[in-house]
N, C-alpha and C positions, 0 to 999 in steps of 0.2 A: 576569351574572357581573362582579365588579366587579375594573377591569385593578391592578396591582401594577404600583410602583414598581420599575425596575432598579438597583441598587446602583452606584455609579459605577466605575469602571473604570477603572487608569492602562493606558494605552498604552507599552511598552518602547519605548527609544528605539534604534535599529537601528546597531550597533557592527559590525568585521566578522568579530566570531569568530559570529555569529548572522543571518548574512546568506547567501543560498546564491549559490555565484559559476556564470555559463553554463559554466565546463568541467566540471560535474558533473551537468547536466541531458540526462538520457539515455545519460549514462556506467554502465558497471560500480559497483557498487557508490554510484553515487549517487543521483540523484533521476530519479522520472520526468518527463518531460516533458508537454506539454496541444498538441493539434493547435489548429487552426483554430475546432472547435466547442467546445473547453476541456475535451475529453475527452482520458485518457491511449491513446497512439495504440496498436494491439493490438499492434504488435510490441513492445513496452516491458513489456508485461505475460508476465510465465511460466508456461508451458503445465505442471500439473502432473501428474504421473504417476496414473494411477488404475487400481488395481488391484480385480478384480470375482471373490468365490472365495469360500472358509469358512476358507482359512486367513490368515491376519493373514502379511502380508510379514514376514521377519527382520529388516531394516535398512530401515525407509521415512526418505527422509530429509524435512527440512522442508519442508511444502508437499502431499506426498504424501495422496493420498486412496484408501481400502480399502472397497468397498463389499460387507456381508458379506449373502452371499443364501443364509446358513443361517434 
């Protein structure tokens, strides 16, 4: 298999409306953050609701999972 050519690629130059500042790494509403192993640490991730039935919840909100065992 014969390798291809990658098209070149400008690199953006880092301004600070496009920069992420440490008061929002692992803040509400900001970024998650990466432990030691560069993984995001489990408390930073959200535990979502999962609901197990035939009937479809009224209000699932975002994130929410219905798993249907009709």
């Amino acid at each position: 298999m014969a390798g291809r050519q990658l098209a070149p690629q400008t690199v953006p130059v880092s301004t600070a409306s496009n920069l992420v500042t440490t008061g929002v790494i692992g803040a509400a509403n900001g970024v998650a953050g990466l432990d030691a192993t560069g993984k995001v640490p489990q408390a930073q991730i959200p535990t979502p609701k999962i609901t197990v039935g035939t009937t479809a919840p009224t209000n699932p909100a975002l994130g929410d999972v219905w798993i249907d065992t009709n």
